[in-house]
PALOFI-502109 format. One record per residue (C-alpha): residue number from 1; x, y, z. Coordinates in steps of 0.2 Angstrom, whole numbers. Layout:
@num NUM | u X | v Y | w Z
...
***
This chain:
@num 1 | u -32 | v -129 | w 360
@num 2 | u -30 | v -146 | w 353
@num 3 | u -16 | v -139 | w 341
@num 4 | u -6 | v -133 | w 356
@num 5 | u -7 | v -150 | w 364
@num 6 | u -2 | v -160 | w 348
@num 7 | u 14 | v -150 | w 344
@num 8 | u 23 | v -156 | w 359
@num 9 | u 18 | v -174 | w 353
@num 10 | u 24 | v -172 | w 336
@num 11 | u 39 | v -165 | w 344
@num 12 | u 45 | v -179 | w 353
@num 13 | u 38 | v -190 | w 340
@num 14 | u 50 | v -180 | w 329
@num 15 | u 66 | v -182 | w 340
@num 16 | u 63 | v -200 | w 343
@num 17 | u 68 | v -202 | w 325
@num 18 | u 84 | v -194 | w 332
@num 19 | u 97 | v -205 | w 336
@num 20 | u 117 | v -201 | w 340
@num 21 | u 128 | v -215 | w 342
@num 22 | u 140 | v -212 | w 356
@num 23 | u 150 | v -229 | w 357
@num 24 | u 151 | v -236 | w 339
@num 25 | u 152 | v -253 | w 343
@num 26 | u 143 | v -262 | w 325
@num 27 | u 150 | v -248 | w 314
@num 28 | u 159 | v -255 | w 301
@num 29 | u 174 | v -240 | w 295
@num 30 | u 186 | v -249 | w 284
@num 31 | u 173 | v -257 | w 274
@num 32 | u 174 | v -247 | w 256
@num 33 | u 158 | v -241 | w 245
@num 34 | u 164 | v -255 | w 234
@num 35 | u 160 | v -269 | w 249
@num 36 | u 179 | v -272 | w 251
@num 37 | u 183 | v -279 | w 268
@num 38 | u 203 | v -280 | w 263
@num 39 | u 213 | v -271 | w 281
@num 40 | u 196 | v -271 | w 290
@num 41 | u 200 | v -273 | w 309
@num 42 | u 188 | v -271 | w 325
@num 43 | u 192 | v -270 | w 342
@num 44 | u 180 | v -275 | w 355
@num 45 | u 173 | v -287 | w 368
@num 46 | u 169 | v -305 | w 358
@num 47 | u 153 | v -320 | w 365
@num 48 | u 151 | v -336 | w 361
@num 49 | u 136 | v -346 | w 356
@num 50 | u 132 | v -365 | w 358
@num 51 | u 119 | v -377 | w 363
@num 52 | u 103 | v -367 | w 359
@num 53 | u 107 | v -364 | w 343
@num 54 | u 116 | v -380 | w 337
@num 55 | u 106 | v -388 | w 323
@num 56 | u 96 | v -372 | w 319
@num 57 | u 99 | v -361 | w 302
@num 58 | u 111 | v -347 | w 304
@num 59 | u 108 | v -331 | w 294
@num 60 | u 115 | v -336 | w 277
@num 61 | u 106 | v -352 | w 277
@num 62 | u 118 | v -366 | w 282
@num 63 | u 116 | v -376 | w 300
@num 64 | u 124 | v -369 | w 314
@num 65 | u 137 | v -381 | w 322
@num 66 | u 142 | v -377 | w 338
@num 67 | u 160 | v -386 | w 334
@num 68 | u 164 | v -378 | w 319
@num 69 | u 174 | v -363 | w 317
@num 70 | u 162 | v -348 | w 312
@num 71 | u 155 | v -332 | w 320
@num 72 | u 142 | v -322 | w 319
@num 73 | u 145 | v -302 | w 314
@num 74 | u 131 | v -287 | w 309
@num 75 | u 141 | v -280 | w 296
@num 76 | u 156 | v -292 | w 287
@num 77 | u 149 | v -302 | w 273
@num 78 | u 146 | v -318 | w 273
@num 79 | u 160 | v -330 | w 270
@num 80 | u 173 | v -317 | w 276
@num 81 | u 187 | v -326 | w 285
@num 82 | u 193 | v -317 | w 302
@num 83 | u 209 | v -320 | w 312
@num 84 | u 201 | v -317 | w 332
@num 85 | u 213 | v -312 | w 344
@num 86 | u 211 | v -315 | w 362
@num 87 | u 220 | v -300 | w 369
@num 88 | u 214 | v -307 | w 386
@num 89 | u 227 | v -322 | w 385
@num 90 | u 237 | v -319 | w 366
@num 91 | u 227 | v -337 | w 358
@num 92 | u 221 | v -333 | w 340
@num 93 | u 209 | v -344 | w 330
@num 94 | u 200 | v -341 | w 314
@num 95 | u 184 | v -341 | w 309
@num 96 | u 171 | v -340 | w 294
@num 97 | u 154 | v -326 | w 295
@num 98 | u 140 | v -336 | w 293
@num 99 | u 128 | v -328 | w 304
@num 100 | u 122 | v -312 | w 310
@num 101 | u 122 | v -304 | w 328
@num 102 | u 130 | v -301 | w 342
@num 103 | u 112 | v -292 | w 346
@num 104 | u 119 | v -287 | w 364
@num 105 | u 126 | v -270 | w 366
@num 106 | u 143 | v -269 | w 368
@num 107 | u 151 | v -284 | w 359
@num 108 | u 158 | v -287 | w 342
@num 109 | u 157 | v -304 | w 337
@num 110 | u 148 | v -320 | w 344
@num 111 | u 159 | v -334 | w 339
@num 112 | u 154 | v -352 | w 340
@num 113 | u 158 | v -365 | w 357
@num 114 | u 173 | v -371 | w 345
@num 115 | u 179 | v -356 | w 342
@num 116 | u 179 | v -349 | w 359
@num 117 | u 185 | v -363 | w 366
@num 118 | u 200 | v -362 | w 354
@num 119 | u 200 | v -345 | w 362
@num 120 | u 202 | v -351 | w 381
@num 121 | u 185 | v -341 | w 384
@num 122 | u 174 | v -354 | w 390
@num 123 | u 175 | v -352 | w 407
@num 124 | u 173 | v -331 | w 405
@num 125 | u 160 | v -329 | w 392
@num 126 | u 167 | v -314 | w 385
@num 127 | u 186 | v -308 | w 381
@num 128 | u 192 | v -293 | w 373
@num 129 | u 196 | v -296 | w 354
@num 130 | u 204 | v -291 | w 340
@num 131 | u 197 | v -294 | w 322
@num 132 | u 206 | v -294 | w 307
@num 133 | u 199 | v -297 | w 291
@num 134 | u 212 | v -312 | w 280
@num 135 | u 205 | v -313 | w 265
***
């Protein structure tokens, strides 16, 4: 009896493991087995992130400035350089990966208050980008 019981737990257990991606938002296609990000462009819904984090560490180590031109990204290594279209408004600024996130689902990129502000996306919060890897 306690083996009938069990299987249905192990079952679930099983299929939790199980995960299909329906929206690939974080994948990264463009970037080649060899960790070339040359071509690499994303299209997606882009954040911004200031004051709370201004003066922390960021992901590779460095200090987050809230004024300086950089982003956070889950999958472009560090030090990639990314033209970030506003396809909202046409303004283009570009930024540096020094960070990691967006962690909220749906978006792309968290760009710093410089950044977004270069962006005209203050005011929004959020616009819908256009990344393309420069160098």
């Amino acid at each position: 009896m306690n083996r009938l019981l069990s299987l249905p737990v192990i079952f679930v257990l099983i299929l939790s493991g199980c995960y299909l991606e329906t929206n690939p938002v974080y994948r990264s296609d463009g970037i080649s087995a060899s960790g070339s990000v040359a071509g690499f462009q994303q299209r997606g819904v882009a954040s911004f992130y200031g004051e709370g984090f201004h003066g922390n560490l960021t992901a590779n180590g460095e200090t987050f400035d809230m004024y300086a031109l950089t982003c956070a990204h889950l999958t472009l290594p560090f030090d990639t350089v990314i033209r970030v279209i506003n396809l909202d408004n046409d303004r283009e600024v570009t930024v540096r990966v020094n960070d990691r996130g967006p962690y909220v689902g749906g978006r792309i990129i968290d760009l710093s208050r410089g950044a977004a502000e270069d962006l005209g996306m203050l005011e929004a919060g959020i616009a819908n980008v256009l990344l393309k890897v420069i160098n």
